[in-house]
N, C-alpha and C positions, 0 to 999 in steps of 0.2 A: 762383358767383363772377361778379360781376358786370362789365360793361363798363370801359375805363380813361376816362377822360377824356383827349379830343384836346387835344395841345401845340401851341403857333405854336412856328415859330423863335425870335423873338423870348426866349420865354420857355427854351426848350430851351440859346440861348446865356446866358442868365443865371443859371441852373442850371450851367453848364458854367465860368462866372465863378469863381462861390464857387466851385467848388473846385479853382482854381490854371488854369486854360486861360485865353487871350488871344489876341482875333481879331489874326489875324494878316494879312487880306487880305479883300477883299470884292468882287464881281466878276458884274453882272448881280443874280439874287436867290439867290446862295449868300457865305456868310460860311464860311469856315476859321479853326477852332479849335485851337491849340495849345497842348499841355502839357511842357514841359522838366523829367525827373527823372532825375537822375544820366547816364550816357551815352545814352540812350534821347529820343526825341520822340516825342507820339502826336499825330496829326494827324486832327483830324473834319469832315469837312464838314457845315455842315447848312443845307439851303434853309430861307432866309428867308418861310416861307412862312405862311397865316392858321392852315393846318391841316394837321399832317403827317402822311400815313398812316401806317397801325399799323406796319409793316414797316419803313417809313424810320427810325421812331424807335426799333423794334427795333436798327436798323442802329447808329446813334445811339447808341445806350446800350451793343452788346457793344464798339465800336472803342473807347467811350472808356473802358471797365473799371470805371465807376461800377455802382452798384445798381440798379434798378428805382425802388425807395421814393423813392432822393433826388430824383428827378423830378416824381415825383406827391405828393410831401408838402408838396416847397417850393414849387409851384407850385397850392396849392390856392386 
């Protein structure tokens, strides 16, 4: 198994776009993403940053409850 390729923010909040989140605030270099479904909010931070280490974006992908794939598929 090979290496993932490194996300920016940039691209991490546009992935984050499609599917239903909207920055909701922006503050230095981090952007706050949120998603409203039924009584619940999920709130993500993600630095706006060129390249996100693997763990941040680990981070990144378990708070927002999306998949791995829609990350690295739609950002090829």
């Amino acid at each position: 198994m090979g290496r993932r390729r490194v996300l920016s923010g940039a691209e991490v909040c546009e992935t984050l776009r499609s599917q239903g989140f909207v920055e909701v605030r922006r503050r230095g270099s981090h952007v706050v993403m949120q998603k409203r479904t039924g009584g619940t909010t999920v709130t993500v931070p993600v630095p706006d940053h060129d390249e996100l280490k693997a763990g941040t974006l680990a981070s990144i992908i378990r708070q927002s409850g999306l998949s791995k794939d829609l990350f690295f598929k739609a950002n090829r």
